[in-house]
Every structure is written in C-alpha cells, then in structure tokens.
MARDO-777867 format. One record per residue: x, y, z of N, C-alpha, C in turn; residue number from 1; residue in one letter. Coordinates in steps of 0.2 Angstrom, whole numbers, plus 5000, padded with zeros to 4 digits. Atoms other than C-alpha are relative to their C-alpha. Layout:
<pts>
[[X, Y, Z], [X, Y, Z], [X, Y, Z], NUM, 'A']
...
</pts>
This chain:
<pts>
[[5004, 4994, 5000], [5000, 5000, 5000], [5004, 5006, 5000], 1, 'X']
[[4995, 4993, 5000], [5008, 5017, 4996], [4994, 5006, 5003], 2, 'X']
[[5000, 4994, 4998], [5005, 5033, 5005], [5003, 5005, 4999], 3, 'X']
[[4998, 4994, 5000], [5006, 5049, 5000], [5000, 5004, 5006], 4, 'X']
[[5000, 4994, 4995], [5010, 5063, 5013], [5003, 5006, 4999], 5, 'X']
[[4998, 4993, 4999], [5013, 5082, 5014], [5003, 4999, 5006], 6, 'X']
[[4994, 4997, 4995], [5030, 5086, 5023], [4998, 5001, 5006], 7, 'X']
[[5002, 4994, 4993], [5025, 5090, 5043], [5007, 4999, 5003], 8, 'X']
[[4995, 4998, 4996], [5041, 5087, 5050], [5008, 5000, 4996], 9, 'X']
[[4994, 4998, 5004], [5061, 5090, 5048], [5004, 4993, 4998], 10, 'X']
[[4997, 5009, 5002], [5064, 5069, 5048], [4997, 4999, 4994], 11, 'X']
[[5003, 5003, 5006], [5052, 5068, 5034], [5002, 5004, 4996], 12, 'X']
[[4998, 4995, 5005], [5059, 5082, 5025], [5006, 4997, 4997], 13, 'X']
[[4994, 5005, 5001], [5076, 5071, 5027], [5002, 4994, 4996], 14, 'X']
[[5003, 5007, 5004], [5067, 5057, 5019], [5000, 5002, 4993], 15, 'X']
[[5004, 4994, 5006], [5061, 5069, 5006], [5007, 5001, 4993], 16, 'X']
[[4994, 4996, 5000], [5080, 5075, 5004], [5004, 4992, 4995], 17, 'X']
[[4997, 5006, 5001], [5086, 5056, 5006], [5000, 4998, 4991], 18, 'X']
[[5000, 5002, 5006], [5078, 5049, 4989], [5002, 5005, 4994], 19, 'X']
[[4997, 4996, 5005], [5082, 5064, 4980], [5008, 5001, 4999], 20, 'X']
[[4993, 5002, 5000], [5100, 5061, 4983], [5001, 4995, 4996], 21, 'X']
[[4997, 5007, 5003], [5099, 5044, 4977], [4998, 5001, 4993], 22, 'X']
[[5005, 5001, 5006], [5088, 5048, 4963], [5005, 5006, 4994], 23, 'X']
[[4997, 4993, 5006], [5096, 5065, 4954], [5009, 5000, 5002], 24, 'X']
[[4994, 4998, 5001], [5114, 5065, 4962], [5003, 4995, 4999], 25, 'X']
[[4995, 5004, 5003], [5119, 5048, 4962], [4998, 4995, 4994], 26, 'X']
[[5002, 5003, 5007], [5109, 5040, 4947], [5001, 5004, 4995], 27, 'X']
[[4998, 4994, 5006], [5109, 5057, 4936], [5007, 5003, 4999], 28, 'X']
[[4995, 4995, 5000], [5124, 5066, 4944], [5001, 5007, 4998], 29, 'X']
[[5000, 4990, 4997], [5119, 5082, 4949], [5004, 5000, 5005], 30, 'X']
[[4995, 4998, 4994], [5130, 5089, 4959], [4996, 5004, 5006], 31, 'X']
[[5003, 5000, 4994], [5124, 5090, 4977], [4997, 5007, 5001], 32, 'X']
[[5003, 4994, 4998], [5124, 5108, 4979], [4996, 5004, 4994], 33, 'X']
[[5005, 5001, 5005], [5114, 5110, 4964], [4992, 4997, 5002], 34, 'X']
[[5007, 5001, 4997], [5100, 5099, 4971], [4997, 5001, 5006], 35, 'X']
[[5002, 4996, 4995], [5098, 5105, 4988], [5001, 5006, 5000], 36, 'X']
[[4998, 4991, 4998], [5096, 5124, 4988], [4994, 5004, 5003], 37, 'X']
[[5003, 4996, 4995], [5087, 5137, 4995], [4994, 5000, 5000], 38, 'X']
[[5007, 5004, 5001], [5070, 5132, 4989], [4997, 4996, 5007], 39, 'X']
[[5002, 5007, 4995], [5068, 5118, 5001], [4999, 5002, 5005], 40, 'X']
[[5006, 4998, 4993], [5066, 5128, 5016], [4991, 5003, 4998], 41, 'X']
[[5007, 4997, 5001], [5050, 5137, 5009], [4996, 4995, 4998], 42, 'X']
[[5005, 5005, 5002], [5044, 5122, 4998], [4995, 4996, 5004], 43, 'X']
[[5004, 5005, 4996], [5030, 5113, 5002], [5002, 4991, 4997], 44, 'X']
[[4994, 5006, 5002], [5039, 5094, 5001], [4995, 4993, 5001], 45, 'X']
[[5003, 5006, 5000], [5030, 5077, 4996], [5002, 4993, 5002], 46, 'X']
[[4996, 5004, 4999], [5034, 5061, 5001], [4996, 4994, 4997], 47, 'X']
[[5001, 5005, 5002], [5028, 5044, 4993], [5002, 4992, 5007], 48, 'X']
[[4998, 5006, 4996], [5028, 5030, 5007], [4998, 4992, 4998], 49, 'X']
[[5003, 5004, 5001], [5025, 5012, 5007], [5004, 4993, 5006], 50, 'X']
[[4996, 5001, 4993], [5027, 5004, 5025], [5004, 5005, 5003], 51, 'X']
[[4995, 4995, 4997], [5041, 5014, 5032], [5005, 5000, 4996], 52, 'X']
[[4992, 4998, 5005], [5053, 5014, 5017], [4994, 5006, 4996], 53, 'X']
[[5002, 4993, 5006], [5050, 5034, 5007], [5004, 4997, 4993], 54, 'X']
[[4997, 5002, 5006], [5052, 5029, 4990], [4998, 5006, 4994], 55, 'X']
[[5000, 4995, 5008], [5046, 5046, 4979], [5001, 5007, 5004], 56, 'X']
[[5001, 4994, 4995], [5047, 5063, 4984], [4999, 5006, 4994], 57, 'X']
[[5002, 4992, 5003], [5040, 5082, 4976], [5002, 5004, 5004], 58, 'X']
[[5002, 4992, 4993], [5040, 5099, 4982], [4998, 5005, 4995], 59, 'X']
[[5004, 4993, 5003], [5031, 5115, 4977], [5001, 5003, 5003], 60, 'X']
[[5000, 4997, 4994], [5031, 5130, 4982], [4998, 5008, 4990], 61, 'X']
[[5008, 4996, 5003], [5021, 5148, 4975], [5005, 5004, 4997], 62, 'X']
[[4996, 4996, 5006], [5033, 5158, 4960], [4998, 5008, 4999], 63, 'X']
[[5004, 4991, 4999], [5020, 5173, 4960], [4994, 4998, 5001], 64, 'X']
[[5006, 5000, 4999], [5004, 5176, 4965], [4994, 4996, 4997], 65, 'X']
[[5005, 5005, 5002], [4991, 5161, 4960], [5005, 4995, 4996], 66, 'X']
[[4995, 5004, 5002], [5006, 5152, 4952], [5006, 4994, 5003], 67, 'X']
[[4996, 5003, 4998], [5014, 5136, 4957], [5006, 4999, 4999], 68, 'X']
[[4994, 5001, 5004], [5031, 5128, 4953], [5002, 4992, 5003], 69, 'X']
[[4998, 5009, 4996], [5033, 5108, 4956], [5007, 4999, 4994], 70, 'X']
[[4992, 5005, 5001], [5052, 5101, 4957], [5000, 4994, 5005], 71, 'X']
[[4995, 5005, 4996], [5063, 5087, 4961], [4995, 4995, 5001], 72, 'X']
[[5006, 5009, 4999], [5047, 5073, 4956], [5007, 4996, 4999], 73, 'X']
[[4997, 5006, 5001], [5058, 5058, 4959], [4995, 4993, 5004], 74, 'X']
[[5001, 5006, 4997], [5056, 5040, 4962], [5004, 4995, 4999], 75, 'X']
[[4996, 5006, 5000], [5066, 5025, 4967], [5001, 4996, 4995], 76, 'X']
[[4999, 5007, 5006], [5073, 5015, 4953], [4995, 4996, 4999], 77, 'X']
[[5003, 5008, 5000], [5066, 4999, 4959], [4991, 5000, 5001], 78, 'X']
[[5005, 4996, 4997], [5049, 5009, 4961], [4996, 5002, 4993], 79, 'X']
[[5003, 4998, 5006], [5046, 5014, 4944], [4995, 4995, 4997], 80, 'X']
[[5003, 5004, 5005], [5032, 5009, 4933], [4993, 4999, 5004], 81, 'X']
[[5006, 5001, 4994], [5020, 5009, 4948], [4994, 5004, 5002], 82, 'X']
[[5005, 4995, 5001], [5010, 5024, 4946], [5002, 5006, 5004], 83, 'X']
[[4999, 4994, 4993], [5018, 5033, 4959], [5002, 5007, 4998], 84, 'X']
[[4998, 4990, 5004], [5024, 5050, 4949], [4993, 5001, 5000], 85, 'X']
[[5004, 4996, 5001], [5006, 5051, 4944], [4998, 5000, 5008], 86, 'X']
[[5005, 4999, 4993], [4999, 5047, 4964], [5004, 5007, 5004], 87, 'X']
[[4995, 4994, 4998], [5012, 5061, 4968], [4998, 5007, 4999], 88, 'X']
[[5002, 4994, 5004], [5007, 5074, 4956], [4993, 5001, 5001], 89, 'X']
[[5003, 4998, 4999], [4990, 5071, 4960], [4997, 5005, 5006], 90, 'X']
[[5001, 4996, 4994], [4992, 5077, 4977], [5004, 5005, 5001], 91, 'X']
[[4995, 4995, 4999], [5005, 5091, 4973], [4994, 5005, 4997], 92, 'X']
[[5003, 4998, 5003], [4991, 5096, 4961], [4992, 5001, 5005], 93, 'X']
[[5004, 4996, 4995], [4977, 5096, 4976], [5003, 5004, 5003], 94, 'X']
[[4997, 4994, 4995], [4988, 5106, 4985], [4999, 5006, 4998], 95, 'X']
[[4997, 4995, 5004], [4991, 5118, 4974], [4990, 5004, 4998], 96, 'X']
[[5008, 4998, 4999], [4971, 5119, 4973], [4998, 5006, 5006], 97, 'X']
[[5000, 4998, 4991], [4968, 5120, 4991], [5002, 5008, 5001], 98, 'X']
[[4997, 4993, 4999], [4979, 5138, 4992], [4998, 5003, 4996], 99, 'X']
[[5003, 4996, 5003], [4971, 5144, 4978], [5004, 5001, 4992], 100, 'X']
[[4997, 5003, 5007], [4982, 5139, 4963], [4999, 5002, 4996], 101, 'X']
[[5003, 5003, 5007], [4978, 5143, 4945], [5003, 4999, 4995], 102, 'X']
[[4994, 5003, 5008], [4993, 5138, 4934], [5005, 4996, 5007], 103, 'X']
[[4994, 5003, 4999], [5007, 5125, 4938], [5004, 5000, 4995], 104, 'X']
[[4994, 4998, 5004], [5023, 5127, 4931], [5004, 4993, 5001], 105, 'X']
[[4997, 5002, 4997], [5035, 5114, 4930], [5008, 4998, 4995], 106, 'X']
[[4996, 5000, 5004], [5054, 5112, 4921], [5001, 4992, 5000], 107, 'X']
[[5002, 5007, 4999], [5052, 5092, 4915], [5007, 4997, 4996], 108, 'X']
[[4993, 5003, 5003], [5069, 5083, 4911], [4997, 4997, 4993], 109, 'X']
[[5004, 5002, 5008], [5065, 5079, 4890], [4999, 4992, 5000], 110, 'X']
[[5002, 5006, 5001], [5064, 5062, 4892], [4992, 4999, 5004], 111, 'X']
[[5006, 5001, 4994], [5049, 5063, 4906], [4993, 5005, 4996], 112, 'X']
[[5002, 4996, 5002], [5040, 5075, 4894], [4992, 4997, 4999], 113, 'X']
[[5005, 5002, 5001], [5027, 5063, 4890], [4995, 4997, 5005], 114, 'X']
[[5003, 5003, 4994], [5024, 5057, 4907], [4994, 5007, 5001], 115, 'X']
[[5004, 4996, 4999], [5017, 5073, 4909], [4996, 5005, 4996], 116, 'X']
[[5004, 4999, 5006], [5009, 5077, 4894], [4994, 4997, 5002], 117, 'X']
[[5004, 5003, 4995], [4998, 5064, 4901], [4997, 5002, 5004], 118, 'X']
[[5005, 4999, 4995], [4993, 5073, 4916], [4996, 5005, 4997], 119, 'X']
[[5005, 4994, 5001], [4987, 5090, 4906], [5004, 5004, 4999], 120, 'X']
[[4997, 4995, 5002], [5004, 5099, 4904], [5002, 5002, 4995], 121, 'X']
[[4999, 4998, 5009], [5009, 5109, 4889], [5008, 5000, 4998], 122, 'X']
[[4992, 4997, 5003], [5028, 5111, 4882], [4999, 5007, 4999], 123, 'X']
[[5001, 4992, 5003], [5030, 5131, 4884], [5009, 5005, 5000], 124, 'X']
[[4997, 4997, 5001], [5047, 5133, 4880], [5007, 4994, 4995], 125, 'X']
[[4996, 5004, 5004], [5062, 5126, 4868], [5007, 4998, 5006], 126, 'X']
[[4996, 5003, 4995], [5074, 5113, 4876], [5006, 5004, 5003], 127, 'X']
[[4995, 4999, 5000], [5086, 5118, 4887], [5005, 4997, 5005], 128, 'X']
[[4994, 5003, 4995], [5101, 5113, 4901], [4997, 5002, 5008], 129, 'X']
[[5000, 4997, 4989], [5097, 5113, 4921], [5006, 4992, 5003], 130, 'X']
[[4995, 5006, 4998], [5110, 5102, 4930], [5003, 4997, 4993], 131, 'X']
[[4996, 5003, 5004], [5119, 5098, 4914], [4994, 4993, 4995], 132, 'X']
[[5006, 5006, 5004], [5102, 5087, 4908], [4996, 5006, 4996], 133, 'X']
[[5006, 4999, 5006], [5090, 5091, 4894], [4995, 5002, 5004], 134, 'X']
[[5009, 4997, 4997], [5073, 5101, 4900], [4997, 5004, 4996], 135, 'X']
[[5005, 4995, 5002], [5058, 5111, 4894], [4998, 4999, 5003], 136, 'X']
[[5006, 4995, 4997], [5047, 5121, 4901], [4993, 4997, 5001], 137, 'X']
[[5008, 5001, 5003], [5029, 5114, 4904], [4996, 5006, 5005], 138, 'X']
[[5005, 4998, 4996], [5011, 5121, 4912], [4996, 4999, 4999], 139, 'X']
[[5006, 5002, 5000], [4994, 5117, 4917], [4997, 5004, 5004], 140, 'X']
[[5005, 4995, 4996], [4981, 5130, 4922], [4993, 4992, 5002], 141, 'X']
[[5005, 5006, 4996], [4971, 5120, 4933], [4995, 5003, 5006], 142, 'X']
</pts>
C-alpha cells in the first residue's frame, strides 16, 4: 500500500531530501549543491511512502501570486512503473488547489515530457540545460 503525505516534520523532510540524493545525484549526477538549495526551506515537500521505506518525493512552492512551481518529482529505481509519479502529482496538484492555485509550472527533464503530457501539461518553452540534463518548460492551468 503506498501513501502519500505532505511534509510536517524536519525527519520527513530528510526522507524527502534522502531519495532525491539517490535519485538526481547519484543515478543522474547532479552535483549536490545544485539539488539541495534554498527552495527547500520554503517548499512545500512530498513524500511517497510504502510501510516505512520513502520511496518518491516532490516539492512545490508559490513563484507569484496564483502560480505554482513543482520540482525534484523523483522516484526510486526499483519503484518505477507503479504509478507513483502520477499518485504524487496528483496530490501536489490538490495542494496547489487547496491555496488557491491557477497555473502550475514545471521544468520536466526531456525524456519525462510525456509522462506529463499525460497529466494535462503543455511544452511552453524550447529545450534547454538545468544540471547539465535536457529540460523544457511545461504548464497546466488548473
């Protein structure tokens, strides 16, 4: 059974933090201080559980006024293919309701592009470079 949860404390933030270590800097090879930066304290941070192993994590957080910004969707290797980006994103995407939301923004590594095509996002920019990877620009007024 997987559960999702919205971040309440600073061990689940570390959960949060954890898989995206494993995910973006030792799978992809971002470099550290590139994936944790000063977002993180303000973000609101997602966690994907299942029993007491975190195995996905998001975070959002508000860009300007009625506009959100969802980064750093990851999920465990061994974890893929099980729906959990979408179980993640749909609860990044109530959140972002909830406060009063009416666009999300998100820069989607190009191979990932159709996963979220999928949920409703649009391509609204030409490829470019973040950490040394491939990205475009997406958005979903929601």
């Amino acid at each position: 059974m997987f559960t999702v949860k919205l971040v309440t404390t600073e061990e689940e933030k570390q959960l949060a933090f954890d898989v995206r270590k494993k995910v973006f800097v030792e799978e992809q090879g971002v470099p550290l201080h590139l994936e944790l930066d000063e977002f993180d304290k303000t973000a609101a941070h997602f966690i994907v559980q299942e029993d007491d192993h975190t195995i996905a994590a998001a975070r959002v957080r508000e860009v300007s006024p009625g506009v959100g910004k969802i980064e750093r969707v990851c999920v465990l290797k061994e974890y893929r293919g099980k729906r959990l980006g979408i179980l993640i994103m749909e609860q990044v995407e109530k959140y972002a309701v909830e406060y009063g939301w009416k666009k999300l923004k998100l820069n989607a590594q190009s191979y990932a592009i159709p996963f979220y095509e999928k949920l409703g996002y649009i391509v609204t920019s030409p490829e470019f470079l973040d950490a040394y990877i491939p990205h475009r620009a997406m958005e979903k007024v929601i």
